[in-house]
DOLOKOL-456856 format. One line per field, with one value per residue: residue number from 1; x, y, z of N, C-alpha, C in turn. Coordinates in nm, 4 decimals, decimal comma. Example, Ala and Ser with C-alpha at 12.3 -4.5 7.8 and 13.67 -1.06 7.14 Angstrom:
<pts>
k: 1 2 $
n.u: 1,3190 1,2850 $
n.v: -0,5690 -0,2250 $
n.w: 0,7800 0,7080 $
ca.u: 1,2300 1,3670 $
ca.v: -0,4500 -0,1060 $
ca.w: 0,7800 0,7140 $
c.u: 1,3200 1,2900 $
c.v: -0,3300 0,0030 $
c.w: 0,7800 0,7870 $
</pts>
This chain:
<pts>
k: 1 2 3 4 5 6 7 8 9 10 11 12 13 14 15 16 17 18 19 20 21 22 23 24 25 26 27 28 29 30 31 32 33 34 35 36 37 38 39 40 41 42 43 44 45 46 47 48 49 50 51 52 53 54 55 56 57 58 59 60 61 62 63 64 65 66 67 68 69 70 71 72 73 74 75 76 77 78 79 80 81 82 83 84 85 86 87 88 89 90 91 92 93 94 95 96 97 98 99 100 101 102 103 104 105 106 107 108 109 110 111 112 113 114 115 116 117 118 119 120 121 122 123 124 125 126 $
n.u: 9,4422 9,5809 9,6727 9,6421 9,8484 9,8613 10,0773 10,1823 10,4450 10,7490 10,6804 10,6076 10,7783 10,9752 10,8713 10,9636 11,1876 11,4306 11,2895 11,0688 11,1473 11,0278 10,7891 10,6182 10,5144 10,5617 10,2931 10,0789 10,1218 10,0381 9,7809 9,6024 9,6136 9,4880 9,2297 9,1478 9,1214 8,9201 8,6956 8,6085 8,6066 8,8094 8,9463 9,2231 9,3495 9,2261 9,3494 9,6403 9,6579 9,5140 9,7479 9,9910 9,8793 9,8567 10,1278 10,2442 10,1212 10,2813 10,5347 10,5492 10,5330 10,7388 10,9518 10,9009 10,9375 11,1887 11,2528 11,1099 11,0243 10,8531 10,6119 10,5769 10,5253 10,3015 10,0881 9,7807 9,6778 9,4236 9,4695 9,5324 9,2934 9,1785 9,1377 9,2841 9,4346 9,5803 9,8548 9,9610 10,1954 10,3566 10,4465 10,5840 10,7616 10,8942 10,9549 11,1138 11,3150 11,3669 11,5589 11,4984 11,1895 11,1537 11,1853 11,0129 10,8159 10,7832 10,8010 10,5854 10,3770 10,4432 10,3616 10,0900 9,9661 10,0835 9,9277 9,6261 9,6327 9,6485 9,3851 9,2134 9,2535 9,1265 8,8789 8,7888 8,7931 8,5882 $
n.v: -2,5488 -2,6351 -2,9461 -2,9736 -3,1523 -3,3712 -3,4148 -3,6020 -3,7383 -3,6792 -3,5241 -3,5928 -3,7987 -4,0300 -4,3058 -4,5603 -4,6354 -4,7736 -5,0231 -4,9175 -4,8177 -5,0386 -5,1511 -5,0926 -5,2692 -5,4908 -5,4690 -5,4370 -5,6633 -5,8537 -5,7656 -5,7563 -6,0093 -6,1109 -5,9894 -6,0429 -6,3353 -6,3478 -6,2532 -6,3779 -6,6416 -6,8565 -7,2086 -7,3867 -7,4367 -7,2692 -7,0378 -7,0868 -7,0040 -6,7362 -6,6480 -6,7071 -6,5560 -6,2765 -6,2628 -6,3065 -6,0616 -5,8316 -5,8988 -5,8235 -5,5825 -5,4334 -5,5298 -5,4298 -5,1718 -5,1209 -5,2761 -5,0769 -5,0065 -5,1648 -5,0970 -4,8755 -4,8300 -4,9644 -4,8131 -4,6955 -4,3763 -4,2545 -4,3103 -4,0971 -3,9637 -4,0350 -4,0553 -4,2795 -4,3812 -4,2055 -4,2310 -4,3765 -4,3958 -4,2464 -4,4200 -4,5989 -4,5169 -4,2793 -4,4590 -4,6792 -4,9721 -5,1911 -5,4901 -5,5341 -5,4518 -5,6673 -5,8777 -5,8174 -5,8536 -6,1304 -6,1908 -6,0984 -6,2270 -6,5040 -6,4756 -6,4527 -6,6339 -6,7889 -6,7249 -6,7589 -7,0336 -7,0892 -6,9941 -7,1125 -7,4107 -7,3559 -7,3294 -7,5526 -7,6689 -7,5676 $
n.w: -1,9478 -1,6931 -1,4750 -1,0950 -0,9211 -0,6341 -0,3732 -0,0921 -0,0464 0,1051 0,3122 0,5616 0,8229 0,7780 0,9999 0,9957 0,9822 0,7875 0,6600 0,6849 0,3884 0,2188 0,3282 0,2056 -0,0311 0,1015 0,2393 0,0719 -0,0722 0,1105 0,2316 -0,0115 -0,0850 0,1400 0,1480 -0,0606 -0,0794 0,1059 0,0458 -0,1516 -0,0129 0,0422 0,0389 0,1005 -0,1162 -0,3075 -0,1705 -0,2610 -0,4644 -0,4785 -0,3468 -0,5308 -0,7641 -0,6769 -0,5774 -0,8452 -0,9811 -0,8067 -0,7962 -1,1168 -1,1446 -1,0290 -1,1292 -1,3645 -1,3341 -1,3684 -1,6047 -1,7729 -2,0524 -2,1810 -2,0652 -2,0782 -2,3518 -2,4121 -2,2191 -2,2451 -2,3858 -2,2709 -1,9926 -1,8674 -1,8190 -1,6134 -1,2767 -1,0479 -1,2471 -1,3786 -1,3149 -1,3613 -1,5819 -1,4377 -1,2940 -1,3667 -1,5031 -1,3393 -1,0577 -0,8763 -0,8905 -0,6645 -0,5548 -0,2315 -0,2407 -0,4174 -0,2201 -0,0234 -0,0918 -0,1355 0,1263 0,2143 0,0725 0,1785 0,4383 0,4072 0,3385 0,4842 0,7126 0,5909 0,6106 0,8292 0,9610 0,7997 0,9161 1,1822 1,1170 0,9929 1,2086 1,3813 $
ca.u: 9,4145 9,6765 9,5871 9,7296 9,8610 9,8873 10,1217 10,2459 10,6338 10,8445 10,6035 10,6047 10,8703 11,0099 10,8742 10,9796 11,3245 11,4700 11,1966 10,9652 11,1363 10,9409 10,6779 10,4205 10,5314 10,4794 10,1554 9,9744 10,0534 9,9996 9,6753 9,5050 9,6126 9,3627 9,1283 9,0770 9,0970 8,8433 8,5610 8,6437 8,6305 8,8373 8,9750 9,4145 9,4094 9,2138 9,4316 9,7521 9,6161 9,5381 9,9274 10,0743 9,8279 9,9016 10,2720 10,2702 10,1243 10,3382 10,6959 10,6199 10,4874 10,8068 11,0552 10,8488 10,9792 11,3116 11,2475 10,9598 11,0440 10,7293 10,5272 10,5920 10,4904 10,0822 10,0291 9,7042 9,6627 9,3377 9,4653 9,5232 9,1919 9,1098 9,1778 9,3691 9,5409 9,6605 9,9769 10,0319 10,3096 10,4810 10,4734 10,7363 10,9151 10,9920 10,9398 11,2543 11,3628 11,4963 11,5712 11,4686 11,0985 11,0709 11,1830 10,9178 10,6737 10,8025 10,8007 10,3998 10,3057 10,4456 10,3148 9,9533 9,9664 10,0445 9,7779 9,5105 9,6072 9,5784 9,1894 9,1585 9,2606 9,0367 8,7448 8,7804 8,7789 8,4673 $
ca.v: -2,5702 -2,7478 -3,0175 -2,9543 -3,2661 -3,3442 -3,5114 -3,6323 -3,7858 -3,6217 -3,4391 -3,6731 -3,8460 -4,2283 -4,3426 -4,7173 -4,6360 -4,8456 -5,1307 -4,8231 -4,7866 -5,1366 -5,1625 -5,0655 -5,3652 -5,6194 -5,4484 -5,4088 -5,8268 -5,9317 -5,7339 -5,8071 -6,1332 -6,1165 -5,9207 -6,1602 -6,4568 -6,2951 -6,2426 -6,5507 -6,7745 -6,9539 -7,3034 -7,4451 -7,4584 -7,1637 -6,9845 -7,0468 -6,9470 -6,6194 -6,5971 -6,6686 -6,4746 -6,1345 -6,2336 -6,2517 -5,9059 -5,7478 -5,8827 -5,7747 -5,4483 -5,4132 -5,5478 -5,2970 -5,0217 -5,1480 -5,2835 -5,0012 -4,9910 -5,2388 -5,0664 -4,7638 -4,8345 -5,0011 -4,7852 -4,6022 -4,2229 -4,2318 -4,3411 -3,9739 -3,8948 -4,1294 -4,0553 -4,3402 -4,4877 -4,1142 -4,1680 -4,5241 -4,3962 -4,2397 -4,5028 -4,7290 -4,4048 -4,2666 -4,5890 -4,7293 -5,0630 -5,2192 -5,5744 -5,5563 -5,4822 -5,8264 -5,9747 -5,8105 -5,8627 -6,3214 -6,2250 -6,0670 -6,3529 -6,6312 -6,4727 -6,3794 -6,7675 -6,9214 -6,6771 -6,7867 -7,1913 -7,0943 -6,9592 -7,2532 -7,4997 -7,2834 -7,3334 -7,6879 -7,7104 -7,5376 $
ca.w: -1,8082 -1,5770 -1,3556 -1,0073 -0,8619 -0,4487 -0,3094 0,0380 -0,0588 0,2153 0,3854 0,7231 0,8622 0,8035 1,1560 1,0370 0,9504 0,6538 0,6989 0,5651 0,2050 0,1441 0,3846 0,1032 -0,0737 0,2062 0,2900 -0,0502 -0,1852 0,1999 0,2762 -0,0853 -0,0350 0,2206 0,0815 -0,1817 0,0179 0,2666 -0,0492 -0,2119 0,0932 -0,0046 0,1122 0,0771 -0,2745 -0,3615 -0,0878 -0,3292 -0,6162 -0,4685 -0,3264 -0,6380 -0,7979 -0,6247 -0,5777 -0,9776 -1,0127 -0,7502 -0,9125 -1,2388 -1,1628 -0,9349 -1,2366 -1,5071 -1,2914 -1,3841 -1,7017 -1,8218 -2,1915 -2,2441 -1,9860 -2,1375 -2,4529 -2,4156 -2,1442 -2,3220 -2,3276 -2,2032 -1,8819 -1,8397 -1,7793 -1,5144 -1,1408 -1,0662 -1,3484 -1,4528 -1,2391 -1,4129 -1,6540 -1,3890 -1,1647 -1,4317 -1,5682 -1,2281 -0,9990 -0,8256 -0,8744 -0,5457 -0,4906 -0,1103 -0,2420 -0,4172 -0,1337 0,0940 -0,2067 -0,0941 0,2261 0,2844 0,0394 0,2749 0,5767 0,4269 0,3015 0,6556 0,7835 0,5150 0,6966 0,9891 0,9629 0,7509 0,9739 1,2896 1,0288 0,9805 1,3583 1,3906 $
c.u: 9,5042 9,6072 9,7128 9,7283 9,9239 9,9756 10,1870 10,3554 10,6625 10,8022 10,6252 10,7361 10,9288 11,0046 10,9573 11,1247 11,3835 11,3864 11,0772 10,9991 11,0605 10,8386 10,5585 10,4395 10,4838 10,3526 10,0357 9,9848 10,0037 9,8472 9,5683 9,5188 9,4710 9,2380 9,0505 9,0423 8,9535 8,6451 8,5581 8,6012 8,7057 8,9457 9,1695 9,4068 9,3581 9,3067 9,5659 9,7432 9,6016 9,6302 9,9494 10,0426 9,9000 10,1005 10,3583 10,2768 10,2397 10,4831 10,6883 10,5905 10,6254 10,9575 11,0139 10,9065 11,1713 11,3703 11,1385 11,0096 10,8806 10,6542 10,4556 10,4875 10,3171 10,0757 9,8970 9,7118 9,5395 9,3381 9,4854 9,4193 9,1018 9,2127 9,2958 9,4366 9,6284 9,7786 10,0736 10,1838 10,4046 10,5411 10,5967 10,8095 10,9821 11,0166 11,0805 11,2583 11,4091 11,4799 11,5200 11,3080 11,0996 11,0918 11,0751 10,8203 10,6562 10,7746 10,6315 10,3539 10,3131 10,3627 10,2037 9,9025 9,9260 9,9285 9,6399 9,5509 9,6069 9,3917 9,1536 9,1487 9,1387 8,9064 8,7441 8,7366 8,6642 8,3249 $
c.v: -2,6844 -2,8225 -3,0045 -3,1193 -3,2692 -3,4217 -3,5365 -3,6497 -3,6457 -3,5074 -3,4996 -3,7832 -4,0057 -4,2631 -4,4685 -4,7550 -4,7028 -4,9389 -5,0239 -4,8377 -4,9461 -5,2139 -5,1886 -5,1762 -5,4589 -5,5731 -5,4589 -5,5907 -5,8760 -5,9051 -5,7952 -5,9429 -6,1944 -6,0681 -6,0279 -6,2933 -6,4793 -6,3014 -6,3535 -6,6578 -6,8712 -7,0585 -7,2773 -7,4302 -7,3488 -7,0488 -6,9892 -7,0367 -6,8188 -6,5997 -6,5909 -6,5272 -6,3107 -6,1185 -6,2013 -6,0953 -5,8489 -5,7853 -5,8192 -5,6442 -5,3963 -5,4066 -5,4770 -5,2027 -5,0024 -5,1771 -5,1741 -4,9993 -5,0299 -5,1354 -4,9816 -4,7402 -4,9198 -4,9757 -4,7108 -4,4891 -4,1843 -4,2605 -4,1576 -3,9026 -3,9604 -4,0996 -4,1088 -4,3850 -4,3554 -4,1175 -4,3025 -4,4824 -4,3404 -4,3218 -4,5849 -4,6093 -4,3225 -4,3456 -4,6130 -4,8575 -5,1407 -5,3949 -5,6236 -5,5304 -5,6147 -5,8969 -5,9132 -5,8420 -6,0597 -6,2613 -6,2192 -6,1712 -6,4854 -6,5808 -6,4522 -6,5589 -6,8532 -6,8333 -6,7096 -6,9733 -7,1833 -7,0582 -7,0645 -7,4025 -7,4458 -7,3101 -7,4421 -7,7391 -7,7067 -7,5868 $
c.w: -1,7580 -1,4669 -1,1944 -0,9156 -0,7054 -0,4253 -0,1902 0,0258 0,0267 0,2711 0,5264 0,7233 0,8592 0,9488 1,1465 0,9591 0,7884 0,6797 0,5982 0,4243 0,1654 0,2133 0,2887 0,0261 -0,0067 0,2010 0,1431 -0,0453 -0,0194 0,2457 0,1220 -0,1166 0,0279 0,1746 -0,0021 -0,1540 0,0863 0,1756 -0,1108 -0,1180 0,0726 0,0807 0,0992 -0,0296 -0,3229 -0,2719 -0,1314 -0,4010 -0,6187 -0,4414 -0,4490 -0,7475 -0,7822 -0,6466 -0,7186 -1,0151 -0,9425 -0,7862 -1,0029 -1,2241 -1,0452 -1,0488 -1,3315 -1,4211 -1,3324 -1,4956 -1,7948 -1,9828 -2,2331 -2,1424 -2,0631 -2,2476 -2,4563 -2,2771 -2,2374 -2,2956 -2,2806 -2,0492 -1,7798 -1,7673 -1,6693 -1,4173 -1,0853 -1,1396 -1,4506 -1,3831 -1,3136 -1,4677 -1,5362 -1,2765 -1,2530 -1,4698 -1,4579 -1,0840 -0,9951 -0,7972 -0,7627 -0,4921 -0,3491 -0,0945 -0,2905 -0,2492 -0,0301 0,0258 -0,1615 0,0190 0,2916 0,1939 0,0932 0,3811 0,5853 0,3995 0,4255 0,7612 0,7732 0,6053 0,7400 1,0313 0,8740 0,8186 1,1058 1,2166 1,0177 1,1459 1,4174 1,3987 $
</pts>
């Protein structure tokens, strides 16, 4: 029994031109940035602990697509059978490398950063 897999890729149209190929980069470390920030409550100092935090994950899982040898190798095979994490291996073995995601990966972590001091400073005010 084959599993039939769905997928959207180049079904709809790049509305956001070249800015799109790394949109999902900015948006994933800048929004769970927040996310985590947002459940956490957290103050200035726990507020760069979650940046670096996220900005860690989202380099190396950006440089494994580039470097996947290690990925490759302790990914488990039970990830197979789980929903999400059955796409893991192909996210580093056919995953595209591109310099202009890290830099949107720095850029949504500065801008989710000076967002988290700004509601920190509005909260102090309070």
């Amino acid at each position: 029994m084959s599993k039939i897999k769905i997928s959207l890729y180049g079904t709809f149209p790049n509305v956001f031109g070249v800015i799109g190929n790394s949109l999902p980069d900015f948006l994933h470390v800048f929004s769970f940035i927040l996310l985590t920030a947002g459940l956490l409550s957290c103050q200035k100092k726990g507020s760069l602990i979650i940046c670096l935090g996220w900005f860690s994950v989202d380099f190396v899982f950006e440089l494994f697509q580039k470097f996947n040898a290690l990925p490759l190798k302790i990914i488990p095979t039970w990830f197979n059978g789980i929903p999400f994490l059955e796409n893991t291996e192909n996210y580093f073995s056919r995953g595209t490398f591109d310099f202009i995601d890290l830099i949107a990966v720095a850029l949504g972590t500065v801008i989710a950063y000076f967002v988290l001091l700004t509601i920190n400073k509005r909260r102090e005010k309070a």
